[in-house]
GUDOKOL-999358 format. One line per field, with one value per residue (C-alpha): residue number from 1; chain; x, y, z. Coordinates in pm, 1 decimal, decimal comma, always signed. Layout:
N
resi	c(NUM	...)
chain	c(A	...)
c1	c(X	...)
c2	c(Y	...)
c3	c(Z	...)
***
This chain:
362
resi	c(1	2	3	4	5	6	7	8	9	10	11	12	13	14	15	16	17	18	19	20	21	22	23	24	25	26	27	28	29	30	31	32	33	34	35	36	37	38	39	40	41	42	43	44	45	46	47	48	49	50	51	52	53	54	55	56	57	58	59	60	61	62	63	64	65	66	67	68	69	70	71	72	73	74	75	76	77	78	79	80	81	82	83	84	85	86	87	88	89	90	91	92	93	94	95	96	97	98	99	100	101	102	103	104	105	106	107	108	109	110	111	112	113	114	115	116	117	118	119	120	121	122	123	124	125	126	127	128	129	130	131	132	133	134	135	136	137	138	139	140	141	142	143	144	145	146	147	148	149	150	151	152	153	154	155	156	157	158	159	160	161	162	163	164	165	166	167	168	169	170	171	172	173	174	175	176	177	178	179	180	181	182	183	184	185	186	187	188	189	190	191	192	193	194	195	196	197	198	199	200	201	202	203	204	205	206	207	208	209	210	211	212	213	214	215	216	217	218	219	220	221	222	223	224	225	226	227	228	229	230	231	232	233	234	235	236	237	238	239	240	241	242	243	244	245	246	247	248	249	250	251	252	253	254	255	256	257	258	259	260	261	262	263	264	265	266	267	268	269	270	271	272	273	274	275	276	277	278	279	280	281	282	283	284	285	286	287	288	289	290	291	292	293	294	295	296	297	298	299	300	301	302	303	304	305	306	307	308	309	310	311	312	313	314	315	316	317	318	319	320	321	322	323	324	325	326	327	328	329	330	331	332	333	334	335	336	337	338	339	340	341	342	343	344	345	346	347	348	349	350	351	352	353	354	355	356	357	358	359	360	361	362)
chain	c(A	A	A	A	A	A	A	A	A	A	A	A	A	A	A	A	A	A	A	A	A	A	A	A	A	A	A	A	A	A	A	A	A	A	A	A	A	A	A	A	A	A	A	A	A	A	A	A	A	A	A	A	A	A	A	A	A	A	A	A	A	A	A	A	A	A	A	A	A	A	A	A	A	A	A	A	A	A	A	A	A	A	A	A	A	A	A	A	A	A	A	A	A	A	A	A	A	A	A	A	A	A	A	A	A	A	A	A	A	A	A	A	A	A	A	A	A	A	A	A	A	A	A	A	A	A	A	A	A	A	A	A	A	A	A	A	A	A	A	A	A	A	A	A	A	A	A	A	A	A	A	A	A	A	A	A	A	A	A	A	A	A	A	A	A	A	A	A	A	A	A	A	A	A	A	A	A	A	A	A	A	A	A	A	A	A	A	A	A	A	A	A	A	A	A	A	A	A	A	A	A	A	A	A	A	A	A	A	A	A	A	A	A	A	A	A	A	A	A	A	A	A	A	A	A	A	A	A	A	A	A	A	A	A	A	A	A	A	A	A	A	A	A	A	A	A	A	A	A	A	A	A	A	A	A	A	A	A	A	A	A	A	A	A	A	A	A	A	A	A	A	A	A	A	A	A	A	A	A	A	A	A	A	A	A	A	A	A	A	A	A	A	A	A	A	A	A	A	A	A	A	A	A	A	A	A	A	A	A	A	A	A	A	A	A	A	A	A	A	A	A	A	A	A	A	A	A	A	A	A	A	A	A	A	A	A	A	A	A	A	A	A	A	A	A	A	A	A	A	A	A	A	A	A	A	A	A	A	A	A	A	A)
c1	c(+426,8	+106,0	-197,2	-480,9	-812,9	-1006,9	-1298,8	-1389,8	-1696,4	-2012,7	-2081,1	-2473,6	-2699,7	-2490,1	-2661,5	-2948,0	-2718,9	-2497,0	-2854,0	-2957,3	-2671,1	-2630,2	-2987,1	-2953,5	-2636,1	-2797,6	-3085,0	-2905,0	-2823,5	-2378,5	-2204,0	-1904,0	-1637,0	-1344,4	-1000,8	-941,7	-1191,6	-1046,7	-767,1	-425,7	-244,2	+139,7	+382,5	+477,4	+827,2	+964,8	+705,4	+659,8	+322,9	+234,5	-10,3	-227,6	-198,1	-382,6	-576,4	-721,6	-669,5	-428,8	-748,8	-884,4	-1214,5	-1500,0	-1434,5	-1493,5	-1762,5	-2018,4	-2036,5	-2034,8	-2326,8	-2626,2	-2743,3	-2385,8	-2514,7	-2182,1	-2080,4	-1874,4	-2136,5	-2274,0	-1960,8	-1823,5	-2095,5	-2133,1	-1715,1	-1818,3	-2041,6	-1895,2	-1562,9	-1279,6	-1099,0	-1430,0	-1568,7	-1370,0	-1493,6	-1225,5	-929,8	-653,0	-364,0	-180,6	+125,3	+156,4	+399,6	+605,7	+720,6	+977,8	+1046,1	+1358,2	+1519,5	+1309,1	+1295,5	+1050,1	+1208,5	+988,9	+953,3	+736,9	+636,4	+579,3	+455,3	+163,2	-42,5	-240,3	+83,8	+19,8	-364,5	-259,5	+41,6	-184,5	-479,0	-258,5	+61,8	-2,9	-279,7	-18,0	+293,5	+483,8	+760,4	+982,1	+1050,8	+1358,4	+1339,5	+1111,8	+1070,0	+953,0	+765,6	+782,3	+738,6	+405,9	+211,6	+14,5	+348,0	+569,6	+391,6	+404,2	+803,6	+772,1	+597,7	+881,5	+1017,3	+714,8	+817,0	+1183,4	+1362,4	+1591,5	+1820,3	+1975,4	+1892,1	+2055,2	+1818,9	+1925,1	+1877,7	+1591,2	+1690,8	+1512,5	+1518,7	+1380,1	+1448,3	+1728,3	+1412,4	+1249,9	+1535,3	+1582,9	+1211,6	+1156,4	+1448,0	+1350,5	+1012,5	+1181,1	+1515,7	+1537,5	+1583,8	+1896,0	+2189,8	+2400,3	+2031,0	+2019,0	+2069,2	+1712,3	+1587,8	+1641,2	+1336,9	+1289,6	+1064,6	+1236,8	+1530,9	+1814,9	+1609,1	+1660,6	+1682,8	+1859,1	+1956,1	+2303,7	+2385,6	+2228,5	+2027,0	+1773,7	+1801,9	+1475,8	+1305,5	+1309,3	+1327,0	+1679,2	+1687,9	+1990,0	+1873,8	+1965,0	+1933,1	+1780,3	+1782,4	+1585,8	+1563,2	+1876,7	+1851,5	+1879,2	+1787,6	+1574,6	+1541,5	+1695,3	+1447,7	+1560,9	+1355,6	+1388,2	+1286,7	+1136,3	+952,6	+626,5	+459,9	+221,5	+119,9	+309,3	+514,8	+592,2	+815,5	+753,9	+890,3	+697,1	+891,6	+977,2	+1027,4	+1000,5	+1208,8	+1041,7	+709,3	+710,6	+521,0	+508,3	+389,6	+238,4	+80,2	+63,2	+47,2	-107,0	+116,2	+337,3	+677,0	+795,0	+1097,2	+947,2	+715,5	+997,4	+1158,0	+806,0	+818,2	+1163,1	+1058,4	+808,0	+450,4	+377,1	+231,4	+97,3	+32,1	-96,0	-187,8	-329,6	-688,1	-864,8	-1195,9	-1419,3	-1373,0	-1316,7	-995,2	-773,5	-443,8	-213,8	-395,6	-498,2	-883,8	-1007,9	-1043,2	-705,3	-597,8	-779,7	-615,3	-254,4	-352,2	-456,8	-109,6	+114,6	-153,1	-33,5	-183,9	-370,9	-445,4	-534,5	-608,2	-531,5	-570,9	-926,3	-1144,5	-1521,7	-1643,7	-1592,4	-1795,6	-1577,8	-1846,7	-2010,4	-1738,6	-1553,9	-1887,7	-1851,6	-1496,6	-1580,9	-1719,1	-1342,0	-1285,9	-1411,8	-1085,5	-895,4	-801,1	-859,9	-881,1	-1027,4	-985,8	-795,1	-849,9	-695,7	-595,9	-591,3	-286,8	-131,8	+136,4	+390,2	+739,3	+945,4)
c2	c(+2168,1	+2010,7	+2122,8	+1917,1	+2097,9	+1942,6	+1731,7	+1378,1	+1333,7	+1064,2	+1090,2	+1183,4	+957,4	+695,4	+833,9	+583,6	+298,8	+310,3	+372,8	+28,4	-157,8	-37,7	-98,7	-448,8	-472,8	-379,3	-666,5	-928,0	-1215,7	-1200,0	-1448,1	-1524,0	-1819,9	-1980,6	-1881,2	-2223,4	-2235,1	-1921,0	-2055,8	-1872,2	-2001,6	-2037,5	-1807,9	-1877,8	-1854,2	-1485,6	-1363,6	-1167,8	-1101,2	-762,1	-840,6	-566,7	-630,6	-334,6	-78,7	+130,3	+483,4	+487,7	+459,7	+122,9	+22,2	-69,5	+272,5	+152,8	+433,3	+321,5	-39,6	+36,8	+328,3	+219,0	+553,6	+713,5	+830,6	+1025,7	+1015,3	+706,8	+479,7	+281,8	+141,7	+87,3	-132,0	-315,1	-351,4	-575,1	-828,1	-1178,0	-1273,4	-994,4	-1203,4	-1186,5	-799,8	-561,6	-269,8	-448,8	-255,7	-205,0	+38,7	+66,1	-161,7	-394,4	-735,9	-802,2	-1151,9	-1107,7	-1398,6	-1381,7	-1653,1	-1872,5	-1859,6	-1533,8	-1290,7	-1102,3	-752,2	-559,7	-180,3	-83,0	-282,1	-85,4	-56,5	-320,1	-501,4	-843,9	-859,2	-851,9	-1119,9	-1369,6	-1330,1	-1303,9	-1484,2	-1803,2	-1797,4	-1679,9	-1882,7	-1637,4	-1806,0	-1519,5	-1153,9	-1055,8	-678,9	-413,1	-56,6	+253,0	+527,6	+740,9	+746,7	+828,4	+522,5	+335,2	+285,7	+176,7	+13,3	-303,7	-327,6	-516,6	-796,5	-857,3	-1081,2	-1333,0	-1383,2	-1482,4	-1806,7	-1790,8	-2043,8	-2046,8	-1662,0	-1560,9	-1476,0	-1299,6	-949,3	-807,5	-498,4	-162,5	+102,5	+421,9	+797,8	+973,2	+1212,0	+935,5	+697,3	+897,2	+911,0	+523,5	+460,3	+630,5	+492,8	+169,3	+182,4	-173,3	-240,3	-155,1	-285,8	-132,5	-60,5	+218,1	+160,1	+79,4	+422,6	+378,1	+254,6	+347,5	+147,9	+313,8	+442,1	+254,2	+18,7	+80,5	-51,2	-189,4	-431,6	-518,9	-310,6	-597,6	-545,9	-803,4	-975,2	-957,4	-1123,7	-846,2	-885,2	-875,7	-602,5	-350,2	+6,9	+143,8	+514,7	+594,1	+941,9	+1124,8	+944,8	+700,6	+346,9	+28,9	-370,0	-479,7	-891,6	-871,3	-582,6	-284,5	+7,1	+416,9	+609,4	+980,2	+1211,2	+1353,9	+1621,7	+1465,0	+1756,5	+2148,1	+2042,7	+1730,0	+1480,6	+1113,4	+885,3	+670,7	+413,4	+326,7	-41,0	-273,3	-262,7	-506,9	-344,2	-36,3	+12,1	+330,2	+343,6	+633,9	+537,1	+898,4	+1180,8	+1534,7	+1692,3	+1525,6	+1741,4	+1866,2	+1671,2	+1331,5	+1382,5	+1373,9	+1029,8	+914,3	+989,5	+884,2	+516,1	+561,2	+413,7	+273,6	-53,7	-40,9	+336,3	+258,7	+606,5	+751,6	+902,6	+971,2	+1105,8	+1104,7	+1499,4	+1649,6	+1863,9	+1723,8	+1885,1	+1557,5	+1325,5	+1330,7	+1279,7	+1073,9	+1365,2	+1443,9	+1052,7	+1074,3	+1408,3	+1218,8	+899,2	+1151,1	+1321,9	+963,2	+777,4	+456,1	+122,8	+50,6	+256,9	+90,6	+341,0	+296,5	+448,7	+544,9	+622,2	+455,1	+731,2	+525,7	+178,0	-26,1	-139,2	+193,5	+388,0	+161,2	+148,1	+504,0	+490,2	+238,2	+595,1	+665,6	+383,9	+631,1	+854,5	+497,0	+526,5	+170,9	+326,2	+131,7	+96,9	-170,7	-394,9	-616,3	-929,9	-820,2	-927,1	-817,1	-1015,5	-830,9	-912,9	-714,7)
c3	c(-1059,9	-1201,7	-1164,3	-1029,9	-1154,5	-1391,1	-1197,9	-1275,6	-1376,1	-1455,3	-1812,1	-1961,0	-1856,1	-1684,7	-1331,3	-1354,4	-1469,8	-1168,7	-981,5	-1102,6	-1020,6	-703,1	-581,0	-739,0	-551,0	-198,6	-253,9	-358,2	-72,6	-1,9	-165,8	+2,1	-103,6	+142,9	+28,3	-53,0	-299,4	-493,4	-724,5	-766,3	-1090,9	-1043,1	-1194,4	-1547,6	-1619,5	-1620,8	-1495,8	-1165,2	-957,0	-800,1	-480,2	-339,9	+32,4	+147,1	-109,8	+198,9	+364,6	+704,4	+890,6	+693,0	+548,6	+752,1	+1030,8	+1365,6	+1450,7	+1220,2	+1319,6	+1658,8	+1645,1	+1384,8	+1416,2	+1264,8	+914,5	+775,2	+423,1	+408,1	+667,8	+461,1	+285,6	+612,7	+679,9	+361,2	+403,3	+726,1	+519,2	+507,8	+467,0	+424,7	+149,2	-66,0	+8,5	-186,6	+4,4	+320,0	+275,0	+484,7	+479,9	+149,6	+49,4	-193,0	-206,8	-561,5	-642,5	-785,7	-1065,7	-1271,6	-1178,3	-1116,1	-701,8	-651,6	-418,7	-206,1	-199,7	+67,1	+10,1	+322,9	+610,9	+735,6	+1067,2	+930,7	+796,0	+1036,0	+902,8	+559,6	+596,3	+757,5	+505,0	+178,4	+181,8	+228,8	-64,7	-269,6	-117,4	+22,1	+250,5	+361,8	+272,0	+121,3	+121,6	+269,3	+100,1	+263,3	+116,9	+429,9	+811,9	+935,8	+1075,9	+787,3	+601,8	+943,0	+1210,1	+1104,4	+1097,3	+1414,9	+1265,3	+1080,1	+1312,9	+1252,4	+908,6	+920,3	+1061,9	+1353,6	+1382,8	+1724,4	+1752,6	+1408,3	+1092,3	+804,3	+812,4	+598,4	+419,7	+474,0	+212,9	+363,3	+207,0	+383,9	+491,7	+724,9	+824,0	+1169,4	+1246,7	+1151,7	+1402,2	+1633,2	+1620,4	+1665,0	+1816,2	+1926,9	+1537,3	+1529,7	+1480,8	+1798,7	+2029,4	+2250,6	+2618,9	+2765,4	+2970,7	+3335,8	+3524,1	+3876,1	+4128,2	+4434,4	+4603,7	+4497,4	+4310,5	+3909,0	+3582,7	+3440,4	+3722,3	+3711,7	+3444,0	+3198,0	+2947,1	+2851,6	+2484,3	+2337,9	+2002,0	+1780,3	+1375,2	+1228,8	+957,4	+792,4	+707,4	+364,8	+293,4	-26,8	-160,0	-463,3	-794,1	-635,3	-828,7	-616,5	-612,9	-366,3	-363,4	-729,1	-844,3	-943,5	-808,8	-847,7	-560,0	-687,1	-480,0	-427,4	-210,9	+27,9	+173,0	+107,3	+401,8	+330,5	+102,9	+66,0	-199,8	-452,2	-665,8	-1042,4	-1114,0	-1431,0	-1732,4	-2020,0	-1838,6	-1610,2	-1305,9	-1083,1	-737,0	-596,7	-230,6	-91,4	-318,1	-302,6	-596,3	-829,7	-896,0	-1225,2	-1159,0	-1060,1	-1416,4	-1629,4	-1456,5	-1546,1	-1873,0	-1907,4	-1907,2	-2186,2	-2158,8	-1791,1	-1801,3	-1442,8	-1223,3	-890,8	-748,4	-448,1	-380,9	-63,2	-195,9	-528,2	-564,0	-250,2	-255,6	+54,1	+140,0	+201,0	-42,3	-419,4	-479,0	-725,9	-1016,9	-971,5	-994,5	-1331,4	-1466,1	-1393,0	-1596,4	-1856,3	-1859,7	-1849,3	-2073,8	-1869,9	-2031,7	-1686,8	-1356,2	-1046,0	-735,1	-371,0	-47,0	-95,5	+195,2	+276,2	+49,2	-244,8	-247,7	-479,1	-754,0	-794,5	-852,7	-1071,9	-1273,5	-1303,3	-1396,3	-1682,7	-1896,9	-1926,2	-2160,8	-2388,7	-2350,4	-2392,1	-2034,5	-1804,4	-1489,0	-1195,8	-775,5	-662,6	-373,0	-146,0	-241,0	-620,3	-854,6	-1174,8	-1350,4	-1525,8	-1694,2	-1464,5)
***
């Protein structure tokens, strides 16, 4: 398995640099823009268009507490408040969950492809795709089952068209690990629902009445098992699921996509296995890793930090890291400022954030 040691770390006499900008930072008046105002250039031909809908931990960026009590002075406050300055669309310290949208354009009609539709899922729909012209979804992808990557599978339903009750189902790939948990987190999504439990007001007075059960509007989806390092097209794309330990007790997947330029997606990671390193490497030079950290340096036992985000770019030498699921430790311009020193090792390594896209010939 890799090991994760080596710390990240500012380089001499960059301190009072990041110092600087940051005080200049805090003084300056917010600048905020409508969304209207920001342009997003079409797709060129061939060319698809990775969207960062959420860049955040599961718990988001600003934290409730510290908005809600001025006196709250924890590591992390601050950001949290500067995250609630002005509009969401125009802070990049607003994150939500993780999960990113591809448009997928080799055809010529994008297909779009969801990874994961988090507790924040509906938030991120309504603020990025319709900048971005997103009609519809045409496939969803799962890393795993805990709440930041599922919770928004209900929302589905607000993005496809019913016609008389019928919508094409929405494909769900989810690792053979987490397909029983995500079901039966939502077992209305099914195709053949369970009978609703039996509700009891009173003596002889149950549900279901009649022995009906109730249609309800629920999204129309198929679930597709995906096991380790199995190949499959989603909307058109082919994708490789490969696992990674995210947490010693726990498996979820990241994904390999891209052939004319590689991208690999690593959303929740505390250990990369030997096995998963050498399907890496298997697609030469990554164009694009998008990998988790939590914290700047802080060990964590589910998450990578920051340092050990580095030491993997250092190992894959991908042309370009962006990092997601950071906490409000991490205020977006001073730590990519800090970052910036690793040009020096001819790494571009650099936190995401929402809203943020990267075209690639897929």
């Amino acid at each position: 398995q890799m090991s994760m040691a080596a710390p990240f770390r500012i380089g001499s006499g960059l301190g009072s640099v990041v110092a600087a900008a940051c005080a200049a930072r805090r003084n300056r008046p917010a600048q905020s823009q409508s969304v209207e105002e920001s342009h997003v250039p079409p797709l060129a031909p061939g060319v698809s268009r990775l969207i960062f809908l959420g860049t955040g931990n599961s718990t988001g960026t600003p934290r409730p507490l510290p908005l809600m009590d001025p006196g709250v002075r924890s590591l992390g406050s601050q950001v949290s408040r500067r995250a609630a300055q002005g509009l969401p669309e125009q802070n990049k310290n607003y994150r939500c969950s993780p999960s990113i949208l591809v448009q997928y354009n080799a055809s010529g009609t994008p297909h779009n492809i969801q990874f994961d539709c988090s507790k924040h899922y509906r938030e991120s729909l309504l603020r990025w795709y319709p900048r971005f012209g997103v009609t519809g979804v045409n496939a969803v992808v799962l890393s795993h089952d805990h709440a930041d990557a599922i919770l928004g599978l209900d929302d589905l339903r607000a993005v496809q068209r019913f016609v008389k009750d019928f919508a094409e189902p929405v494909p769900i790939f989810v690792g053979v690990r987490h397909v029983d948990r995500v079901q039966a987190v939502f077992p209305y999504l099914l195709r053949n629902p369970l009978p609703s439990p039996r509700h009891v007001l009173g003596p002889g007075i149950f549900a279901p009445r009649d022995g009906i059960t109730v249609p309800r509007f629920v999204a129309a989806v198929d679930w597709i098992r995906v096991e380790d390092f199995q190949r499959f097209s989603a909307g058109g794309l082919e994708v490789q699921a490969v696992p990674l330990w995210h947490g010693s007790d726990y498996l979820c997947q990241g994904f390999l996509f891209g052939t004319e330029q590689s991208v690999a997606y690593f959303s929740d990671v505390s250990e990369v296995p030997d096995s998963t390193m050498e399907a890496v490497q298997a697609r030469g030079q990554l164009s694009l890793l998008i990998v988790d950290a939590l914290f700047e340096s802080t060990p964590h036992v589910s998450h990578f930090s920051l340092a050990d985000a580095v030491n993997l770019a250092r190992k894959l030498r991908p042309k370009r890291v962006l990092v997601v699921g950071m906490s409000d430790h991490m205020d977006h311009e001073e730590t990519n400022l800090k970052l910036r020193k690793l040009q020096e090792e001819g790494l571009d390594v650099q936190l995401a954030y929402d809203g943020q896209f990267v075209d690639l010939r897929l």
